[in-house]
Structure formats: structure tokens, C-alpha cells
C-alpha positions as CSV (number, residue, x, y, z in Angstrom):
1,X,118.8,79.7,78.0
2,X,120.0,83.1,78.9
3,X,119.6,86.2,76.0
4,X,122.7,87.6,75.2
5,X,121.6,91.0,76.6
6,X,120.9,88.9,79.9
7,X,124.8,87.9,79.6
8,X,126.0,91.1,78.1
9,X,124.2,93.2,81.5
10,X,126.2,91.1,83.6
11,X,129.6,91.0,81.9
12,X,129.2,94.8,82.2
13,X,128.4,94.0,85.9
14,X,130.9,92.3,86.8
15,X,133.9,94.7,85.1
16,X,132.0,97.6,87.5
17,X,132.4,95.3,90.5
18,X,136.1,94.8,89.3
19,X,136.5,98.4,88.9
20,X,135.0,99.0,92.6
21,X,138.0,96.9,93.8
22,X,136.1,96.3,97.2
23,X,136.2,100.1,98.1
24,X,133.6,101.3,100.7
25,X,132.4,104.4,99.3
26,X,130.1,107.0,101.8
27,X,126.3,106.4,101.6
28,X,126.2,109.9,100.0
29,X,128.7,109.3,97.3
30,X,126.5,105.9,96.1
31,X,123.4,108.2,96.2
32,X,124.8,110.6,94.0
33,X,126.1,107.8,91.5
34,X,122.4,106.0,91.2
35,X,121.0,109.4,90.9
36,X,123.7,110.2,88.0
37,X,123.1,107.2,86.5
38,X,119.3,107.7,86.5
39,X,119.4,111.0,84.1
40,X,120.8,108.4,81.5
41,X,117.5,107.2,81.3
42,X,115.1,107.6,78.9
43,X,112.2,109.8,79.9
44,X,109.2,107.3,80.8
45,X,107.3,108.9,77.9
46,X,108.5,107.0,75.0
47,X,106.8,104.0,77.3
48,X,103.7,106.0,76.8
49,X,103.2,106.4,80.5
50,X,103.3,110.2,82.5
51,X,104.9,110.7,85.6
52,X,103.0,113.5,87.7
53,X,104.6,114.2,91.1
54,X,103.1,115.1,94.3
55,X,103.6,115.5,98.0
56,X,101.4,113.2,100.3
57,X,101.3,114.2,103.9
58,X,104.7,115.6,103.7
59,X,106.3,112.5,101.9
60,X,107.4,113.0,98.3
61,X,105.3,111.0,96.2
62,X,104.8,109.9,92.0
63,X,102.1,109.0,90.1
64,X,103.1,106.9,87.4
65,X,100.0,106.9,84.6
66,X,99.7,104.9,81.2
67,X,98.2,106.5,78.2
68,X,94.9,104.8,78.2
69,X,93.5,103.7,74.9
70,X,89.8,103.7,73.4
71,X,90.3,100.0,73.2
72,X,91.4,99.1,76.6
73,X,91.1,101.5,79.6
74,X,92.8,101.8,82.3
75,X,92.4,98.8,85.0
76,X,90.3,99.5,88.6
77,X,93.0,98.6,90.7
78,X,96.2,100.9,91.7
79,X,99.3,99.9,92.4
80,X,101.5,100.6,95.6
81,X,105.2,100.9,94.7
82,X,107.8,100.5,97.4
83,X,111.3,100.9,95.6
84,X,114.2,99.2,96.5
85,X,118.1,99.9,97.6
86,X,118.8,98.6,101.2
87,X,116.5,101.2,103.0
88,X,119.5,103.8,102.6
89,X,120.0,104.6,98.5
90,X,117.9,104.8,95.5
91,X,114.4,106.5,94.8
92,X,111.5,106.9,92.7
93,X,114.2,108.8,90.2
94,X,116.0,105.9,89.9
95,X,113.2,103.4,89.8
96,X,111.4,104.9,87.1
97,X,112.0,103.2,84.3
98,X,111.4,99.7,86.4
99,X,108.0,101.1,87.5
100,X,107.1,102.7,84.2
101,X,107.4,99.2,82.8
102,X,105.7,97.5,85.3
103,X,102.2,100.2,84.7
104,X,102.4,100.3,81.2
105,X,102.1,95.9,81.3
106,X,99.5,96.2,83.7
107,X,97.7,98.9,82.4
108,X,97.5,100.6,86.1
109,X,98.2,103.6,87.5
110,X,101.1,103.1,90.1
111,X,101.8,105.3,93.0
112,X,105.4,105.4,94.1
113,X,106.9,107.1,97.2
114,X,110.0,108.5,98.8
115,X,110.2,106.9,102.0
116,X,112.8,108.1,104.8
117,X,116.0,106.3,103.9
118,X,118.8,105.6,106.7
119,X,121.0,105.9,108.1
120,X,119.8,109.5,108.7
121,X,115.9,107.8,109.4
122,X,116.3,103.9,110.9
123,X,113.2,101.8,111.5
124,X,110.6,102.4,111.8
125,X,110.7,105.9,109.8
126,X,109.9,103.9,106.6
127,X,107.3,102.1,107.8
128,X,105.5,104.8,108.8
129,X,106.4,106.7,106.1
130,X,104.7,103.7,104.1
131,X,101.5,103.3,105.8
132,X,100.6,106.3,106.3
133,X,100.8,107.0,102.1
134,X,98.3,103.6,102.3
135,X,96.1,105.1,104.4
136,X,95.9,108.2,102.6
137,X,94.8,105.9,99.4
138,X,92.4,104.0,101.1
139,X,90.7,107.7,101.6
140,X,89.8,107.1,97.7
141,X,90.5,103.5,96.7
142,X,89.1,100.3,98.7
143,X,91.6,98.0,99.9
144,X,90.6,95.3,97.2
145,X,91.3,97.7,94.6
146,X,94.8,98.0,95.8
147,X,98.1,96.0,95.0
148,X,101.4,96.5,96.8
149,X,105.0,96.3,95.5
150,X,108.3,96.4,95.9
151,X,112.1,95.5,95.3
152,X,114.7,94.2,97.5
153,X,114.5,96.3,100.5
154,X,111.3,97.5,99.2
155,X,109.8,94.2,99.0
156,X,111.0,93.5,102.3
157,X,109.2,96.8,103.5
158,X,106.0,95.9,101.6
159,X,105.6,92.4,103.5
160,X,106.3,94.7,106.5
161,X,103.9,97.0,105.7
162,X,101.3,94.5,105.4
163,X,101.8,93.6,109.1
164,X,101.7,96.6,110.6
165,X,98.6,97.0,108.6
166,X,97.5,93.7,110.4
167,X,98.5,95.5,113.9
168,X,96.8,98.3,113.1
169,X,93.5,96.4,111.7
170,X,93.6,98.3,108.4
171,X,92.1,96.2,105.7
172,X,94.4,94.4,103.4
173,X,95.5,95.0,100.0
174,X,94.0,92.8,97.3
175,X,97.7,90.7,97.1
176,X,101.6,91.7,97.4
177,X,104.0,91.2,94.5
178,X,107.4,91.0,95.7
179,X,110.7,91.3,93.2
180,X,113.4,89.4,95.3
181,X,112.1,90.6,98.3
182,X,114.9,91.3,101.2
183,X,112.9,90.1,104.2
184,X,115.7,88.4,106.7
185,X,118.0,91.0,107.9
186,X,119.8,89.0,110.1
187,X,121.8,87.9,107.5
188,X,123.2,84.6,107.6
189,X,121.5,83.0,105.0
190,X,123.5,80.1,103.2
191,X,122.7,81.8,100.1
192,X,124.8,85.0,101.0
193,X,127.8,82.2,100.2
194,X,127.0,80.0,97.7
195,X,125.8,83.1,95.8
196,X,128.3,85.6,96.4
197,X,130.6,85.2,93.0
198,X,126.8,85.2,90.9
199,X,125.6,88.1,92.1
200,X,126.9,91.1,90.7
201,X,124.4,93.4,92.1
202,X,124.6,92.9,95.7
203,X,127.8,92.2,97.9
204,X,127.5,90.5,101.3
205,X,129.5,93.2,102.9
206,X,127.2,95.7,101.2
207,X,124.1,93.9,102.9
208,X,125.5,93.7,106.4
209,X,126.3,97.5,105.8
210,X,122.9,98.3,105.2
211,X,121.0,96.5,107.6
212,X,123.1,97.7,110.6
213,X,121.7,101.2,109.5
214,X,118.5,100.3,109.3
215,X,117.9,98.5,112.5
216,X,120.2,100.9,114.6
217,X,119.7,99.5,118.7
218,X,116.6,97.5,117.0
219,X,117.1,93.5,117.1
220,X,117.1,92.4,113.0
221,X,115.1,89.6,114.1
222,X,112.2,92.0,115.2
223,X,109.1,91.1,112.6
224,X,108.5,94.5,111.4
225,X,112.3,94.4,110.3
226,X,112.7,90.9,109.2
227,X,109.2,89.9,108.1
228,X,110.3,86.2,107.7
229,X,110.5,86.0,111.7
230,X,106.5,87.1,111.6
231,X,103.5,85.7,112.1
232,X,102.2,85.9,108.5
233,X,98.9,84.7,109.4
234,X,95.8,87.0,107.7
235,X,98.1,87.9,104.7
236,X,96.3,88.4,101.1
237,X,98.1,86.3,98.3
238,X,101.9,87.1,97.4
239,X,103.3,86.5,94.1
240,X,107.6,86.3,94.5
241,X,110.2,86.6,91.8
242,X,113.5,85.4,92.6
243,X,116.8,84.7,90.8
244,X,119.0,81.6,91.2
245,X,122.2,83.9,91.3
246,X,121.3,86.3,93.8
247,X,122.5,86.3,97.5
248,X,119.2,86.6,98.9
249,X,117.4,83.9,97.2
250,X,117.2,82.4,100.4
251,X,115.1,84.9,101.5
252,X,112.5,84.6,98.9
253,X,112.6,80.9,99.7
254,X,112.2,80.6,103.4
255,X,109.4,83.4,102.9
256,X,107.2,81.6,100.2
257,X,107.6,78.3,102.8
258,X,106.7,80.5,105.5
259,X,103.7,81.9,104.2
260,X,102.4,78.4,103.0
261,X,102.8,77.2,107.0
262,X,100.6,79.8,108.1
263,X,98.0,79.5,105.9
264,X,98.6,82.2,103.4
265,X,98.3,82.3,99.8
266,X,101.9,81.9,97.6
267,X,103.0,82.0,93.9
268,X,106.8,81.4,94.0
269,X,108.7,81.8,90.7
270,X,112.1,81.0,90.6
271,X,114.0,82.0,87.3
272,X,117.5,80.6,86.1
273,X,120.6,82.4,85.9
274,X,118.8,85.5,86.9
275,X,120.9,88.4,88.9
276,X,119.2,90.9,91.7
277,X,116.1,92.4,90.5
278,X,116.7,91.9,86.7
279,X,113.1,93.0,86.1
280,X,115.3,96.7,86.2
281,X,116.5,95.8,83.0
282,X,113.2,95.3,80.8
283,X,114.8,98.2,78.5
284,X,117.3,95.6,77.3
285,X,116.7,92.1,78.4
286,X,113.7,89.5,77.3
287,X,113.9,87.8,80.9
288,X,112.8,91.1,82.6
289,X,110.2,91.9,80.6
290,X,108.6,88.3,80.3
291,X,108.9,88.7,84.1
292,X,106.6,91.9,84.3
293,X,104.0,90.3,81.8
294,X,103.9,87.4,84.4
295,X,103.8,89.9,87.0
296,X,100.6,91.9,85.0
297,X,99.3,88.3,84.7
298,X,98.9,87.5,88.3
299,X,96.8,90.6,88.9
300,X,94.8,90.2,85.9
301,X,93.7,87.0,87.4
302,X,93.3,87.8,90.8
């Protein structure tokens, strides 16, 4: 049964799409919203968690830090936050909340980054944005004491990630958590239809619009793009969240069956009635924050 905050998030949703009215709006202009909307936030403190901000081989970086306690200190591992919004919009800024959340249940510091975005910076400036931030940790942390994340197109970017790690025999991260993971930007998944009315974060238009920028004179099937066309072989264990109403459900599907055929590791979790990412909404809405506690259990247990 959904919460009425869970209902109430996506009447509001669905009056914004209303209000859109199917207007294409310039990537700039949707930037600028997000990062409006963002400062409407409140500050990460009253989570009990500090965000200090850095710069890590030229890419803008944030740690996100709990307040540990004489009871319980803070856990070995380290998260690896890749943060979501079709590889062209969105940030850290307008993450935080979402990643605050997701360090104060786990008790771990989490580093997020500002990766390239496109259309300005197509693939592969993200991945190599991404890996070279990994390698820079693995300067201080082993692999096995790291755990990689992400949204959307960030989850798509993480299971990327951990492939070009593969190609470039870096040692793999402990396990990959992935929050509706956009991983087949191809885009034809039967999903994109029977989900488009649920949705009311992501339209299908939207997600065509987005992975033409990324992939630019790149095929969308190439693996380091659409991760679900890899060899996934050699992968450490992924946990994936997914929602029943979101377009790219399919996505998480086909992945988690992927994985299992080539040998590696899966927890899928599929939740009812769930829009895009709902984890976002863990200020408001019980679902999103039993989610993260499920999410902190999985690494606590790994």
C-alpha cells in the first residue's frame, strides 16, 4: 500500500508535467530549474552529515561525512556516488539531500563528483571523468573497501565504470548499488510504453533527447554506453532498486538477468507503485527511506 506522501509527490508530479504541456525547454534552462529547485533544500546538516568540497584532478568533487558517534563509528568502507540526470543535467547540488540520506543510513563517508555532462562533453568524457576520481581513491582506500553508486544515468555510468575498470585491470569495487539504473540507451524498451502515463519523472521524448547527446557519432549499443550490451563477466555483486511505474524498469530487468547469465552476483528488488528514483524523496516518503535502509543493509552484510 502506497503512503499518502508516496501519492501526494506524484499528484504534485503529474500537475508539473501538466503544466510543462510537452514544451522542449533548452538543456540550460532545465539546469538552471534543478539548480533553483535545489536551494529549497534543507542544508544536509540537520541530517547530521557535513558536506566538505574539493577538486580531484581538475573534477569538482564532495565529500559527504556523517557525524560519527562514541557509540558507533564510522564504517571502513567509502562510498562512490555517481549522480543521476541523463548525462546532461543535475549535480552533486542537487543530489544532496539523496546522498546525505544515503551516508547518514550507512554510516559512510560518500564521495560524490561532478562529471562532464553533455551535450557540451559526450562519451566518453564522463567515463573518464569517473575513473579517473576511482583511481585517485584507490591511492588511499583498497578496492574492497570501496562501494559504487548511482542514479539513473549515474547508475548506468557506474555499471560502466566497472567495465572500463575490467579493461583497464583495475581491481574491482567491493559491489555496485544501482537506483533504477539507465543502462540500454538504445531505447526501445517495451517498458518506455506501457510505462509512459506512470512515470511522472521521466518522458520517453525526454530520454531519446538525452541519449542522442550523449552518444553523439557513437553507436548506443557500444558497451561502455549501454552496459546491458556488455560482457558483464568479472563483475563484484550488484544490488538494483527499481519501480514498477517507471519507463526504464526494463532496463533494471534485462540487466539483473544479464548479470545472473554471466555468472555475476545479483540482488534485484522490485518495489510497487514506485516512480523514477523515489529514494530522492526520503525527506517526505516512508518507501524512500525503507529503501536506503535496505540499501545500508546490503553493505552491512557484504
Amino acid at each position: 500500500m502506497q503512503s499518502l506522501q508516496s501519492i501526494a509527490i506524484k499528484v504534485f508530479f503529474k500537475w508539473q508535467r501538466h503544466k510543462r504541456g510537452g514544451k522542449y525547454y533548452p538543456i540550460e534552462v532545465i539546469r538552471r530549474y534543478f539548480e533553483q529547485q535545489s536551494r529549497k533544500f534543507p542544508p544536509v546538516k540537520n541530517l547530521k552529515v557535513e558536506m566538505t568540497q574539493t577538486n580531484i584532478k581538475g573534477i569538482p568533487s564532495t565529500w559527504f561525512i556523517p557525524n560519527s558517534t562514541t557509540s558507533k563509528s564510522l564504517a571502513p568502507h567509502i562510498i562512490y556516488y555517481l549522480h543521476g540526470g541523463g548525462y546532461s543535467i543535475c549535480s552533486v547540488n542537487t543530489h544532496k539531500r539523496l546522498i546525505a540520506h544515503i551516508a547518514k543510513a550507512c554510516h559512510a563517508k560518500v564521495l560524490a563528483i561532478d562529471y562532464r555532462l553533455a551535450p557540451e562533453h559526450p562519451y566518453p568524457a564522463a567515463i573518464e571523468d569517473s575513473i579517473e576520481v576511482y583511481q585517485y581513491l584507490l591511492q588511499t582506500y583498497s578496492a574492497s573497501q570501496i562501494i559504487i553508486m548511482g542514479d539513473s544515468a549515474g547508475g548506468g555510468l557506474s555499471t560502466a565504470s566497472l567495465l572500463k575498470m575490467k579493461e583497464l585491470q583495475l581491481p574491482q569495487p567491493k559491489a555496485a548499488v544501482l537506483l533504477s539504473p539507465w543502462v540500454d540507451l538504445d531505447g526501445e524498451n517495451e517498458s518506455y510504453q506501457t510505462n509512459a502515463r506512470k512515470d511522472l519523472i521521466i518522458a520517453v521524448s525526454d530520454i531519446h533527447r538525452y541519449s542522442k547527446d550523449y552518444f553523439k557519432n557513437t553507436s548506443p549499443r557500444h558497451p561502455l554506453i549501454s552496459p546491458l550490451y556488455a560482457d558483464l563477466t568479472g563483475l563484484p555483486p550488484l544490488l538494483i532498486q527499481v519501480g514498477t511505474h517507471e519507463v526504464l524498469l526494463d532496463d533494471s530487468l534485462k540487466l539483473a538477468e544479464k548479470a545472473k547469465e554471466d555468472g555475476v552476483e545479483v540482488t534485484l528488488e522490485i518495489w510497487e507503485n514506485m516512480l523514477h528514483v523515489w529514494q530522492f524523496f526520503a525527506d517526505y516518503m516512508p518507501e524512500s527511506r525503507k529503501a536506503i535502509r535496505k540499501i545500508a543493509k546490503f553493505i552491512e552484510d557484504l
